[in-house]
C-alpha positions in Angstrom: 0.0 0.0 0.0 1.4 3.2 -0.9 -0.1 6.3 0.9 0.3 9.9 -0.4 2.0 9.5 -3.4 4.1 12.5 -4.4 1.9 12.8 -8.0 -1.5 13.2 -6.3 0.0 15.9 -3.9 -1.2 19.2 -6.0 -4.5 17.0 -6.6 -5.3 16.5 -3.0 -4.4 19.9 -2.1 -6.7 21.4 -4.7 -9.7 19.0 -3.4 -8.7 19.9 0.0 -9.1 24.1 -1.0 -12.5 23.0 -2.5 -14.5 21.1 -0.5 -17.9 20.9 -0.4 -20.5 21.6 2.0 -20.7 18.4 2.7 -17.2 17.7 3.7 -17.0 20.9 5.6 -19.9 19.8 7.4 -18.1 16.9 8.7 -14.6 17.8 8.9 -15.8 20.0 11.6 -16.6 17.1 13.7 -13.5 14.7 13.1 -11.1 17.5 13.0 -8.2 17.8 16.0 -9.3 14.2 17.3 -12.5 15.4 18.4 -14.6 12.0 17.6 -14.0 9.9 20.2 -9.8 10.8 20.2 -9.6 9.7 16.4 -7.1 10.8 14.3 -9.0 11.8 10.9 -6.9 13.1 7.7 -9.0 14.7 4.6 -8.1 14.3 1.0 -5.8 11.3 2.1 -4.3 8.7 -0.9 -3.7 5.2 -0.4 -2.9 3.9 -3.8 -4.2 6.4 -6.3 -7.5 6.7 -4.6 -8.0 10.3 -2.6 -10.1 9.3 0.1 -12.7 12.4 1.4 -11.3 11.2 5.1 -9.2 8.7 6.7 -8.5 7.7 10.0 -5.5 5.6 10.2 -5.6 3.9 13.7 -8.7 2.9 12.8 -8.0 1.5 9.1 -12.0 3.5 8.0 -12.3 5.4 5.0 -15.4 7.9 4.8 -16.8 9.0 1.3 -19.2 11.4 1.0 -21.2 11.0 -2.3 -23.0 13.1 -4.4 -25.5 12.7 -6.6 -22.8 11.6 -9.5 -22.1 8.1 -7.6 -25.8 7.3 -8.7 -24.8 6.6 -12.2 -24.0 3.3 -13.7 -20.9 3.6 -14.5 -19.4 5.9 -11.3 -21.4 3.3 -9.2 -19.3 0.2 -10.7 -15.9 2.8 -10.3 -16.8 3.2 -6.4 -17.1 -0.6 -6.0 -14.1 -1.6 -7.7 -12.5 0.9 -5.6 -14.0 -0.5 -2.3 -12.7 -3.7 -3.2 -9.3 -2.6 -4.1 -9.3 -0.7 -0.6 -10.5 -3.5 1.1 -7.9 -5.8 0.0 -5.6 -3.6 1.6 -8.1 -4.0 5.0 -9.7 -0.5 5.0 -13.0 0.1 5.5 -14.9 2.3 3.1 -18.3 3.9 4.8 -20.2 6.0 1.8 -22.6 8.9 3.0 -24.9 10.4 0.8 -24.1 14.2 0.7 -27.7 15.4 1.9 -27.5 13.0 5.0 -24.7 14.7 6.4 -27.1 18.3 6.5 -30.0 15.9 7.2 -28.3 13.5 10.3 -25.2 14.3 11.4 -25.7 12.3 14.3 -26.8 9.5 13.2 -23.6 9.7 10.7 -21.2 10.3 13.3 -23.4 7.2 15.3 -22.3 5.3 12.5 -18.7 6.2 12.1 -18.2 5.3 15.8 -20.0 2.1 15.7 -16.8 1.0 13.0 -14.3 2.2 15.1 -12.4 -1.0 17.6 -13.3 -1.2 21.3 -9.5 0.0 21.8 -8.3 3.0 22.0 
């Protein structure tokens, strides 16, 4: 597994200076370890994926999709990519933008309930 790759560097730090609302939204609750002591990075690679969040410690992606990831085609891209991050024993959890405005708590509920009883 290769994390951060040098070429995706000017890539993720665009992403990063344009985030949506969305990510915003919920960047201001994993920010500075604030969910539950987590350690949360935004616009992280592994591979030459650019993962919306990461939390290392606990090997969990988070994805937060609009409404392009309904179409055929991005829908069979997001799976192959779950699998190839899955093979590498990261979990991917995929929000719909909307629910993160919506039910933030029940998203966050749902974050915590993947992370390990250790910490």
């Amino acid at each position: 597994m290769i994390n951060n790759k040098k070429i995706l560097i000017t890539y993720r730090k665009r992403l990063r200076n344009n985030s949506t609302p969305s990510e915003i939204r919920l960047w201001t609750y994993l920010k500075n370890k604030q969910l539950l002591d987590r350690k949360f990075r935004r616009q992280h690679s592994i591979d030459n994926f650019i993962l919306d969040f990461y939390c290392p410690g606990e090997k969990l992606a988070i994805e937060l999709d609009g409404g392009y990831h309904n179409t055929p085609v991005q829908s069979a891209k997001d799976k192959e990519r779950d699998l190839i991050l899955k093979s590498y024993r990261i979990k991917v959890l995929r929000f719909r933008n909307e629910l993160v405005f919506r039910d933030i708590n029940g998203v966050l509920e749902t974050i915590m309930g993947e992370f390990s009883s250790e910490k």
